[in-house]
C-alpha positions, 0 to 999 in steps of 0.5 A: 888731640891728634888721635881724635883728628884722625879718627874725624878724617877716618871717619868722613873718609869712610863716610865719602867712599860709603856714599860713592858706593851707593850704600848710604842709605842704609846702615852698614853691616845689614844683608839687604843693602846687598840683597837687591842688586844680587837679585838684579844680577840674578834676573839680569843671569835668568834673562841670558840663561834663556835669550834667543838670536834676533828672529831674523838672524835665525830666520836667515840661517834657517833659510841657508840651510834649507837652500843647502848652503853652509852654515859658519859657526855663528849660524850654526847656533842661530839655526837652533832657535829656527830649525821648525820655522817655516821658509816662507820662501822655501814653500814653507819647508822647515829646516828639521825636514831637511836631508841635512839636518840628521848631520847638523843632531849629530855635530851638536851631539858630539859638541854635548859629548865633550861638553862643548855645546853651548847651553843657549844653543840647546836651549834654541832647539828646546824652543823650537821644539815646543813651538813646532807648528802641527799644522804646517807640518803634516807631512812625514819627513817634518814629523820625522824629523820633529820626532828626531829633535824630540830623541835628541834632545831627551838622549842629551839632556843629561849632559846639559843637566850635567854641565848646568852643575849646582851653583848659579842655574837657569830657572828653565834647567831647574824646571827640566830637572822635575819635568823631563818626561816633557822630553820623552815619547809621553810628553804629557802622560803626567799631566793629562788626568789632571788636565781633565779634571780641570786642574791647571796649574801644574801644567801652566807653571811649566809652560810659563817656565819653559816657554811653551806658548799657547799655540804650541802642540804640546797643548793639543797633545794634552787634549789627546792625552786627555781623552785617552784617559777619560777612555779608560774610564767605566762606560758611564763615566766616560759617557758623562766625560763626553760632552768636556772631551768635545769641548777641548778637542774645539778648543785645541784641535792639533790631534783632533782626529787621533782624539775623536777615533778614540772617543768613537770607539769607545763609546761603540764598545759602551754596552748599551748606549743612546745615540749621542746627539752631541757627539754625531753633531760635532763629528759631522760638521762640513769642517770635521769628518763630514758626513758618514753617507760621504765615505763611500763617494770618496770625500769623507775619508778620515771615516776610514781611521774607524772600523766600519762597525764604529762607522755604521754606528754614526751613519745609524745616527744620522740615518735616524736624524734624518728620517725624523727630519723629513717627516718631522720638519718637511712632510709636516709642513703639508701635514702629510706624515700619515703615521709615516715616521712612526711606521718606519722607525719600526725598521730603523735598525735595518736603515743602512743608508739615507739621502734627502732630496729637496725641492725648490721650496725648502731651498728657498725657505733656507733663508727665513726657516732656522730648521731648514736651513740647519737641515741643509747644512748638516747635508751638505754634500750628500743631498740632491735636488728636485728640478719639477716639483717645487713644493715636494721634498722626497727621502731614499732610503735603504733596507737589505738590498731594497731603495725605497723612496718616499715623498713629502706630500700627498698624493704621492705614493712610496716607492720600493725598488731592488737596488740592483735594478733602480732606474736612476742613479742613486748619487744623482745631484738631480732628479726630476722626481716624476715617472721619469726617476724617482716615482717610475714604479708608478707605470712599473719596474718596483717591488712594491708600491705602497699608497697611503690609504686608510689602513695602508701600514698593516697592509705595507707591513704585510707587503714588505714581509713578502720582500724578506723585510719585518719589523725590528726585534731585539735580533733584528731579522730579513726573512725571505719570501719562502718563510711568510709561509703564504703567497699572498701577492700585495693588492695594491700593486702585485708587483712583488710577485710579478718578477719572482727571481728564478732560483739561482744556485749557489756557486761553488765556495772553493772554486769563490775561495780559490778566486777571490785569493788572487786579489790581495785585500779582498775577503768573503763575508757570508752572512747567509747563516747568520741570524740575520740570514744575511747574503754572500758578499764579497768585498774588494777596496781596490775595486779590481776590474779583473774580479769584478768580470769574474764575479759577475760570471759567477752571477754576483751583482754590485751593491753601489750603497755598499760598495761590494759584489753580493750573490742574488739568492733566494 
């Protein structure tokens, strides 16, 4: 009896201290009854294995260091997780600019050295590594110092991986352990191809792993990464791949320009290859590299990360676009073509510069005409404007060394003038589009004038074969006077032949060789003997005036299209 009341006490004693344990609800001796708050406490671990200070005890740190002032312990952790945020009240100055902060790399090295440094202080530099800001960090000192936080943190990652152990590990650890080529010099080399094959999911879990935000740059690098793929593919496949390369390039731009050198010059290197309307329209937004025409003023300058021949390649494009344009949406609108467009796409090839000009009625009709209005946008910053003739839009355009100039209505005629003897400037934003500029061959002073009579494109043809310029071939050739074998003048206005340029001997190539040495950066580029039979250029970037008197004393002249000294010969 004693014995049953015992086990009965035992029992509801038992009973009372399962109850103020929690486990009654479950029957003892099961898994699950201690499974649940064990992952409780695993999540609750996760939640601190990747905590960050209070953004504005970091921010606050951040800014001491910037200013040079010494940091105390705690701030030294609280940088980590700010060292690539902008000062606001620093003109946007990131810690990781600083002089100091090799200094600050160095101590957290020697702290992961002797397993001292804490892994939430690693883990804030891992953050603000991922959430570097591309744009507002451009200059060389923050990429300097970016790409020493990138080293710093791939050299220490072992001794931190190390220290992590076995037992309870933060999942973003886990994660680094498959995934540290993040770390290294090709963050994104592994996931690019996939990447552009449209499959994300490798890429997302990462980033959902270690934090990486939409924002950071380690998408737009993915883009670059993907294109520099897509380039290694055979010329049709990457072709076909263009129109997606474009499409992510808009949508993560951070390395936009690295990415769009890449896609040009590949797709120069295709054998064969159509002008790519998409592509020539992408890379020519007012918000993009601009228009090509722009490179020589000075204002599209990212043309300059191309070889010229890539850039030549674009400016054919739109040098093209733009002679369809003017016939097919301004001089149509007076039903004034004449067979114009397809007499001079005959010379397309040759086309080496286009600047439309319009008149008071197309830059009103911008407002009710979509066309027109596209038209102007796309020309934003290259065109002119007509001050005396409303209703008429002209076209400059350049072959070999010749300006020709034609005009979107009748009766006016089409002009051809040596570029070296125009009389109007070529870059005007202005012209009055009468015998005062544009159509002063009308009286005199042009190689050619061309009216559009019946017949008048055999008789043009004719006419500028006597100027050295034919026809498009497969080898497109510039034949000179001397090889029409004939002297015909043109009937029409003969003034071809009323100024034959005097024979001009050929200067002295060793006392050129000699000469153009002097100047660093300039170079000779002779073409007279090549198929093209070409002319002798001598080319100088710095646009010296010292060369620039000597060569004109050895009779060279300045071709402002090209923005080089040729010599005049015959």
């Amino acid at each position: 009896m004693l014995a049953v009341s015992a086990l009965q006490r035992l029992t509801k004693d038992l009973a009372a201290s399962l109850a103020s344990m929690g486990l009654h609800a479950g029957e003892f001796g099961k898994p699950d009854l201690v499974e649940k708050p064990t992952r409780e406490a695993e999540q609750l671990f996760q939640g601190y294995a990747k905590a960050k200070p209070s953004k504005e005890d970091a921010y606050a740190a951040a800014r001491a260091f910037v200013r040079g002032q010494p940091l105390d312990a705690w701030q030294r952790d609280l940088v980590a997780s700010a060292v690539a945020e902008p000062i606001r009240e620093q003109s946007g100055a990131m810690a990781l600019a600083s002089k100091r902060f090799p200094a600050l790399l160095k101590s957290y090295e020697d702290e992961a050295a002797r397993g001292d440094l804490w892994r939430l202080t690693w883990h804030g530099l891992l953050y603000s590594y991922f959430n570097f800001d591309l744009e507002a960090g451009k200059d060389t000192a923050t990429r300097e110092g970016w790409e020493a936080l990138r080293a710093f943190l791939e050299q220490t990652w072992p001794l931190m991986d190390k220290q992590a152990g076995e037992d309870l590990v933060p999942d973003w650890v886990k994660v680094l352990r498959h995934e540290v080529d993040v770390l290294t010099a090709k963050p994104v080399e592994k996931y690019s191809r996939a990447y552009l094959r449209g499959e994300t999911e490798s890429t997302d879990r990462v980033a959902a792993d270690l934090g990486i935000s939409p924002s950071s740059w380690f998408w737009h690098a993915l883009v670059l990464g993907a294109v520099r793929h897509a380039a290694r593919e055979i010329d049709s496949e990457f072709r076909r791949l263009v129109p997606q390369l474009i499409k992510l390039i808009q949508t993560k731009p951070g390395f936009r320009d690295e990415a769009i050198e890449v896609v040009l010059n590949r797709y120069h290197g295709c054998k064969g290859a159509p002008p790519d309307e998409r592509l020539r329209d992408f890379v020519c937004q007012t918000t993009v590299w601009k228009n090509p025409k722009l490179k020589a003023a000075g204002i599209a300058t990212a043309w300059n990360r191309v070889p010229d021949p890539v850039w030549q390649m674009v400016l054919g494009w739109v040098n093209e676009r733009n002679l369809k344009d003017f016939f097919d949406i301004l001089a149509a609108r007076n039903n004034a073509d004449e067979g114009r467009l397809a007499f001079w796409s005959k010379y397309l090839k040759q086309i080496c510069w286009t600047r439309l000009v319009f008149g008071a009625d197309t830059m009103a009709l911008k407002r009710t005409n979509a066309g027109v209005r596209e038209l102007i946008a796309r020309e934003e910053g290259a065109y002119a404007q007509l001050t005396s003739k409303p209703e008429v839009d002209a076209f400059m355009m350049q072959l070999d060394s010749y300006i020709i100039i034609e005009f979107s209505k009748k009766p006016n005629a089409c002009y051809v003038y040596q570029a070296d003897q125009l009389p109007f400037e070529p870059y005007s934003r202005h012209y009055d589009g009468g015998t005062a500029d544009l159509a002063a061959g009308f009286r005199d002073g042009c190689a050619l004038r061309i009216v559009h009579r019946e017949g008048w494109g055999a008789r043009a043809e004719q006419e500028l074969r006597q100027l050295g310029i034919i026809p498009d071939v497969a080898d497109p050739r510039r034949v000179s006077s001397s090889a029409t074998g004939g002297t015909d003048t043109a009937k029409n206005t003969g003034r071809a032949a009323e100024r034959p340029e005097s024979a001009t001997p050929s200067p002295d190539m060793a006392k050129l060789n000699s000469l153009v040495a002097r100047f660093r950066g300039a170079s000779i580029n002779d073409k007279r003997r090549t198929s093209s039979r070409g002319r002798l250029w001598v080319e100088d970037p710095l646009q010296r005036r010292q060369l620039a008197s000597e060569l004109k004393a050895h009779g060279f002249k300045w071709a402002n299209s090209r923005q080089a000294w040729y010599f005049p010969e015959r």
